[in-house]
C-alpha positions in Angstrom: 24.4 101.5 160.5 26.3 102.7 157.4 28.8 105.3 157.6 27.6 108.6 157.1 28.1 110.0 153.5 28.0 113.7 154.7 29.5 114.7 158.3 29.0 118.6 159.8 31.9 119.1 162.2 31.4 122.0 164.4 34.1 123.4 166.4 33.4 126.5 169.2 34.4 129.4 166.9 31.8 132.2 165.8 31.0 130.2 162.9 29.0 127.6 164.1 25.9 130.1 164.2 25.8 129.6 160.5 25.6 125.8 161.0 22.4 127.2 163.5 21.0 129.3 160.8 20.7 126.7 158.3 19.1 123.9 160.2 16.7 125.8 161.5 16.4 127.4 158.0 15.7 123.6 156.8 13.7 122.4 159.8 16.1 120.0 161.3 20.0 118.9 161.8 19.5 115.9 159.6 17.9 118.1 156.8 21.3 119.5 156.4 24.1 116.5 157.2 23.7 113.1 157.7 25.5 113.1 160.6 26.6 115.9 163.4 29.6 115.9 164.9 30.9 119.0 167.9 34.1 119.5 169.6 34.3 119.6 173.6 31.7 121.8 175.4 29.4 122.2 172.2 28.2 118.3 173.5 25.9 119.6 176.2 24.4 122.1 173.9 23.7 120.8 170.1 22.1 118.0 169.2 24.8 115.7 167.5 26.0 111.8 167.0 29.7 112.4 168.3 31.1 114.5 170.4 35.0 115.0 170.1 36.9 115.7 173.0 40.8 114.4 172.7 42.2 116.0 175.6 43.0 113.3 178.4 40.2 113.5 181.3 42.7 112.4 184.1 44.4 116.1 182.5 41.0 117.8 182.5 40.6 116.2 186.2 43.6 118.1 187.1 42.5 121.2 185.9 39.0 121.1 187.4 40.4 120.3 190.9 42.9 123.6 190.3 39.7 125.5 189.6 36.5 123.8 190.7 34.6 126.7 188.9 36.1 126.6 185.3 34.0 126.0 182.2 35.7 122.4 182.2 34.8 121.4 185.5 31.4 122.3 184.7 32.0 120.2 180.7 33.5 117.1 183.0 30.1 117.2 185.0 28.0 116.3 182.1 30.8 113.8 180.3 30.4 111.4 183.3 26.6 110.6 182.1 26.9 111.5 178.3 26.1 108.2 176.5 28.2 109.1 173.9 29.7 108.2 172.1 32.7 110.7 173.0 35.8 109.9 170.7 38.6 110.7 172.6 42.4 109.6 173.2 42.3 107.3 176.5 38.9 105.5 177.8 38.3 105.6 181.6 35.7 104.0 183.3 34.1 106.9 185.1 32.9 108.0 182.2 31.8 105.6 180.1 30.4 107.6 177.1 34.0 107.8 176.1 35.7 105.7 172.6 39.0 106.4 172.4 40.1 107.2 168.8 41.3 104.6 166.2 45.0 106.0 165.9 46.4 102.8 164.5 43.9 102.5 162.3 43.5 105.7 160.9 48.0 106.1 160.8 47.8 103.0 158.4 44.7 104.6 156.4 46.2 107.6 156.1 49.8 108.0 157.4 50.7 111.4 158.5 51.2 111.8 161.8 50.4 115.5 162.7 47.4 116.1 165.2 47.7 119.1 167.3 43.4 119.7 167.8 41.0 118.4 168.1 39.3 119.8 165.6 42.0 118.0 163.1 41.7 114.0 165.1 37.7 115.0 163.4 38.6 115.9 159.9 41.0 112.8 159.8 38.1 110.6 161.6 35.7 111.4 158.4 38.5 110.6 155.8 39.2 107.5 157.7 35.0 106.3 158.0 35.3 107.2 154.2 32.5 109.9 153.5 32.2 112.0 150.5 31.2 115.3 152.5 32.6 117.4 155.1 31.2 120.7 156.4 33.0 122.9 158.4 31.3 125.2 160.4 32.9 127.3 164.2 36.9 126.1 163.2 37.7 129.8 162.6 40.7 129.7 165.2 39.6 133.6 165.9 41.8 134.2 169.0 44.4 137.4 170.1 47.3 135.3 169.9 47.8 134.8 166.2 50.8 132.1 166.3 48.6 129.5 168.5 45.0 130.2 166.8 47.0 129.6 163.5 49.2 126.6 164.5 45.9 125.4 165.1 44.2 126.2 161.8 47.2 124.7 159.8 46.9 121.3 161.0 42.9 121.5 160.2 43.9 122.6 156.7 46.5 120.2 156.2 44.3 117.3 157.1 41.1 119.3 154.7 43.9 118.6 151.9 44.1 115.0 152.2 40.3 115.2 152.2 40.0 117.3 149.0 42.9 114.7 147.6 40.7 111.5 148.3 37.5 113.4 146.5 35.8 114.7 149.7 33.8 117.6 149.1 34.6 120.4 151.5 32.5 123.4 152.3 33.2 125.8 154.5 30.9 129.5 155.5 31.6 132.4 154.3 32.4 133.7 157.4 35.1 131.7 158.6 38.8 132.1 158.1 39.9 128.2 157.7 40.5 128.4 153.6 40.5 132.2 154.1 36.7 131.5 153.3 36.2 135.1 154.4 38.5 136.5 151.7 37.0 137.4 148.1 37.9 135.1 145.3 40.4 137.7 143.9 41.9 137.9 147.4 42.6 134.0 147.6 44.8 134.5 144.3 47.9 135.9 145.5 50.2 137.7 142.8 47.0 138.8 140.4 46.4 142.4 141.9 46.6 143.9 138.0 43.8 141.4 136.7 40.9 140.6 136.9 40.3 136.4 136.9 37.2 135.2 134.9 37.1 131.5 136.1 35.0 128.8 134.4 33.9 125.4 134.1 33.7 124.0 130.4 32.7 120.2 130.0 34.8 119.1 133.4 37.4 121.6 132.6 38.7 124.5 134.5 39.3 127.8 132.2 40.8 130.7 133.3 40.3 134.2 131.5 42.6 137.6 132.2 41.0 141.2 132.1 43.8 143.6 132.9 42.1 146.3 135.6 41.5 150.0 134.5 44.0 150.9 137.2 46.3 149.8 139.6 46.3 149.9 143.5 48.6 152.9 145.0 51.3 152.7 146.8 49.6 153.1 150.2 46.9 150.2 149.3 49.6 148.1 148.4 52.5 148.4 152.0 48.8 148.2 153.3 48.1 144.7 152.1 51.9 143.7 153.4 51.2 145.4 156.5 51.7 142.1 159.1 51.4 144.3 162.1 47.6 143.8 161.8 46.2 140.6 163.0 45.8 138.3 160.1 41.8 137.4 160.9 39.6 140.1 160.5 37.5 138.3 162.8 39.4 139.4 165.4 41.5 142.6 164.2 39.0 144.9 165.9 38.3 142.7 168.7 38.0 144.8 172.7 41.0 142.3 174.1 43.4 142.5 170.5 43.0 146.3 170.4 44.0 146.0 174.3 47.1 144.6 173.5 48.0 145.9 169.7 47.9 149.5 171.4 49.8 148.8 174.9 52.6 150.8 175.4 56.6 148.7 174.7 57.9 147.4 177.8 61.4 148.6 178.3 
């Protein structure tokens, strides 16, 4: 079979209801992308054509034997019959749904050694099998802890660069945070707060256009906008367990 020329990747954040949305909006998965591909636990639940799961399964052995009742001893049950295939790092033969992932290959294609998701051993996987589309859809790294979710999101974005390099056509929702999707146009220009930008395409060519605003943000709006005590994803910022910790009293 040919490689696919448009891949949806589809990680576990609150995103990946849009990627729902629109292919039951079309009628069908393969309406939308030529190929699906999920991360992890997403495998026993959408329909797809890979399932990415990079984590070692003698580690995920270990952790379903320290608690038999976890979410990934219940994902390890079904990944001993999935047919796969499951892209992961090391085959083993009790599950044989599993293909480990073309490291060499894809280091020579593309050399940049920096893989800390799974999500990001995905993005690479496309560049490497050479389509012309990716689609993004649940990588919105919307978690409490803002350094990990966002160590997380960098690498994605890193590798999403290379893409946009080679000519791959990204597109993200609306509601995600990876590419600060979620952000207004305006917002995604830092240092332009006393313009307005009137962006164009003329005959291939990008033009830009400057409207000077009526008036300017005051002082409050503006320590507001540096204001890094709030979480950096709005996603999260009002989120039960975030507000839990944000408004705990200092440990002395």
């Amino acid at each position: 079979m040919d490689n696919p020329k448009h891949v949806a990747i589809i990680g576990m954040g609150p995103s990946s209801n849009q990627y729902v949305h629109i292919c039951k909006t079309l009628g069908g998965r393969h309406k939308y992308a030529d190929e699906t591909w999920v991360i992890n636990a997403l495998g026993d639940i959408l329909a797809c054509d890979r399932i990415f799961h990079m984590d070692d399964v003698r580690i995920q052995k270990i952790r379903t034997d320290a608690a038999p009742e976890s979410n990934i001893a219940a994902m390890l049950a079904w990944l001993k019959t999935h047919p796969g295939p499951v892209i992961t790092s090391r085959a083993h033969p009790d599950y044989p749904g599993l293909v480990e992932f073309p490291l060499e290959e894809v280091i020579n294609d593309c050399p940049n050694g920096y893989f800390n998701s799974t999500a990001a051993y995905a993005v690479a996987y496309a560049i490497y099998m050479g389509v012309e589309k990716i689609s993004c859809f649940g990588m919105d790294f919307t978690y409490p802890n803002a350094h990990d979710a966002e160590k997380g999101r960098a690498c994605v974005e890193f590798w999403l660069g290379i893409a946009a390099e080679r000519g791959i056509q990204i597109v993200v929702p609306k509601t995600t945070s990876l590419l600060d999707a979620m952000h207004s146009q305006a917002e995604r220009f830092y240092g332009y707060d006393c313009v307005d930008l009137d962006i164009k395409r003329v005959d291939n060519k990008i033009t830009i256009g400057f409207t000077e605003k009526a008036e300017l943000p005051t002082a409050d709006a503006i320590e507001e906008s540096y204001d890094h005590a709030a979480h950096p994803n709005a996603l999260v910022r009002e989120a039960p367990e975030y507000v839990a910790v944000k408004r705990a009293p200092e440990v002395k």
